[in-house]
N, C-alpha and C positions, 0 to 999 in steps of 0.2 A: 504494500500500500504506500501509495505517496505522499510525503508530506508538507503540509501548507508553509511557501515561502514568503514571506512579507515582501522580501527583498524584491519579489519576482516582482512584486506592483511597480517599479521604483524606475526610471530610463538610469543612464549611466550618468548621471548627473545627480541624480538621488533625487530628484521632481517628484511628486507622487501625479501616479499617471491615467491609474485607474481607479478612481475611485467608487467605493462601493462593491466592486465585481467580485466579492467574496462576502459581501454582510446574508449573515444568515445562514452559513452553510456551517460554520464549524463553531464547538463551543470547548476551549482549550483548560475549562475548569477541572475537566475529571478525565485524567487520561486511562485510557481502558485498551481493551483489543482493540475496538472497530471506532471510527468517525460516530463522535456523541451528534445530538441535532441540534441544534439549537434553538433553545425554548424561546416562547413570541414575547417575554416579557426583556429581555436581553438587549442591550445596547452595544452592538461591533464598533468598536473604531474605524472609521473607513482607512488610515493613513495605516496601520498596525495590524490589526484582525484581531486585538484582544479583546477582550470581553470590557466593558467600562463598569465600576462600580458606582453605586451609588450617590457616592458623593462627586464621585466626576460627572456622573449623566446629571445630577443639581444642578452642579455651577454650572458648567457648558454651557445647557439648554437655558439657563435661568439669562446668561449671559447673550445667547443668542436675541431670546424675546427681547429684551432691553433694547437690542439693538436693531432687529427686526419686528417686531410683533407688538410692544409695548402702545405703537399708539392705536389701534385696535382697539383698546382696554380706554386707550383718551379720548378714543371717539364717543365710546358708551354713558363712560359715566366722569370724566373733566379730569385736565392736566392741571399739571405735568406727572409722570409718571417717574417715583422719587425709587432706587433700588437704596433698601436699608439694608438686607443681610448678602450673603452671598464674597465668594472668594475675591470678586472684583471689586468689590464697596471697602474693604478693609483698605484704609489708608491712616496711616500714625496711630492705631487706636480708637478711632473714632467711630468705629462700628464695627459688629461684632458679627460673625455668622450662626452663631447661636442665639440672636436674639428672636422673638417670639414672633416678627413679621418680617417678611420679605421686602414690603412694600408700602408706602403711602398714593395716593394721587388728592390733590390741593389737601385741604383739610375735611373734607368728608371717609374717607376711604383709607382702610387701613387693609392692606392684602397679604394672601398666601399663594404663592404658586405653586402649582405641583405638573408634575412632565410624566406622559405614561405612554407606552409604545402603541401606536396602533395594533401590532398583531397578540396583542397582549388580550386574552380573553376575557378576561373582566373588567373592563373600561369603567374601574369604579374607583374613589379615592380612598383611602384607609388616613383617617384621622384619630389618635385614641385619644379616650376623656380629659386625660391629664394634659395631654397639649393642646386640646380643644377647647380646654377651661383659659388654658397660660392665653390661648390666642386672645380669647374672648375679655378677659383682664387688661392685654394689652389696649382695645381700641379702647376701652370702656374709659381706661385710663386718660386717653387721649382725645376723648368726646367723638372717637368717629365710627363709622359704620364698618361688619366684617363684609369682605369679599375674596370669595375664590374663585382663584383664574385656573384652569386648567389648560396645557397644551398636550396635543395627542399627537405624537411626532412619527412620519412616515421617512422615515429612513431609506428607503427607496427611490423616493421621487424629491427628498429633503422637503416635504411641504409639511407644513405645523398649523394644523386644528386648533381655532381657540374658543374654548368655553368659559362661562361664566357661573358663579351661585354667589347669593347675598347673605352666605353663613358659612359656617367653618364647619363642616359635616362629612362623613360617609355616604358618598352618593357618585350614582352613574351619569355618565356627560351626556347619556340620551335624554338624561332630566332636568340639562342646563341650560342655559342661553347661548345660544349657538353666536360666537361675536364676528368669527370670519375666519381667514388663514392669512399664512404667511409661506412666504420660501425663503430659505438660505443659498451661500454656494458655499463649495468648498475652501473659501478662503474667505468669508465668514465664519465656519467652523474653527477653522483654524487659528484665527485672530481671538476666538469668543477663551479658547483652551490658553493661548497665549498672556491673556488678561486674565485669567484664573492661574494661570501656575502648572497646568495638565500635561502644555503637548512637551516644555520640555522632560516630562515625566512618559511620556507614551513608550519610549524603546523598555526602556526599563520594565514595563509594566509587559510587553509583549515577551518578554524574554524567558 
């Protein structure tokens, strides 16, 4: 059996060239006899082919909307659309990615974004009580209203689903406000990883 070369995407200049033309086929978590599948909730790197955790498919994507998809969310319900947590907001201090919101827009709105795969079968959010209470303190704190954003990212075509809910809740995006999409390219990805900290992290992670 043959095995998956990163390098093989790459011209002799190290360009990434093909982008994409392997997400979805391999999943390098559990090495075994045979080629594992890889499961629809799973984020490939297009530039690596590794699997992205968690906290890289956050910030990325979180990063991407900001820069793509953000005003989307300014059309619906009023700008500017302010990133509070998130790997790219950390500057001397001043914000934290542990803190309890993602986002503001003017003084109404205090947000949570969450990022979920399209082939992911449960296109539902998982929020648990204890951080749903933290959210809900926060805006209360602040006089303003909860709002979650969701985006449902198609990794294939790079186009990003944006849904809406006016609470901080377990729920499916067929029960949201449907607000529009967006698309990326690959150097929007790559700039979004770059402003988080990731891509000089990507070989490493693929290795």
């Amino acid at each position: 059996m043959s095995h998956f070369n990163p390098a093989e995407l790459r011209d002799p200049h190290g360009k990434w060239t093909l982008e994409g033309a392997f997400r979805g086929m391999i999943d390098k978590s559990r090495p075994s006899g045979r080629a594992s599948v890889q499961t629809p909730s799973n984020f490939i790197h297009p530039s690596t082919g590794h699997k992205m955790g968690k906290t890289e498919i956050g910030d990325t994507y979180e990063q991407l909307f900001r820069s793509r998809g953000a005003h989307l969310v300014e059309m619906h319900f009023g700008h500017p659309y302010v990133e509070i947590a998130g790997a790219g907001s950390v500057k001397a201090g001043r914000t934290s990615r542990t803190t309890p919101l993602d986002f503001r827009l003017n003084s109404k709105w205090g947000g949570e974004l969450k990022t979920l795969n399209v082939d992911a079968k449960n296109k539902k959010t998982a929020i648990k009580k204890e951080e749903q209470a933290r959210k809900l303190a926060a805006v209360e704190a602040e006089g303003l209203n909860p709002l979650l954003i969701v985006q449902v990212v198609d990794t294939r075509t790079n186009t990003v689903t944006v849904y809406a809910h006016r609470a901080f809740a377990s729920k499916a995006v067929s029960a949201m406000e449907h607000l529009g999409s967006y698309t990326y390219t690959r150097e929007d990805f790559r700039n979004a990883q770059i402003r988080t900290g990731h891509w000089q992290q990507r070989h490493a992670r693929a290795g």
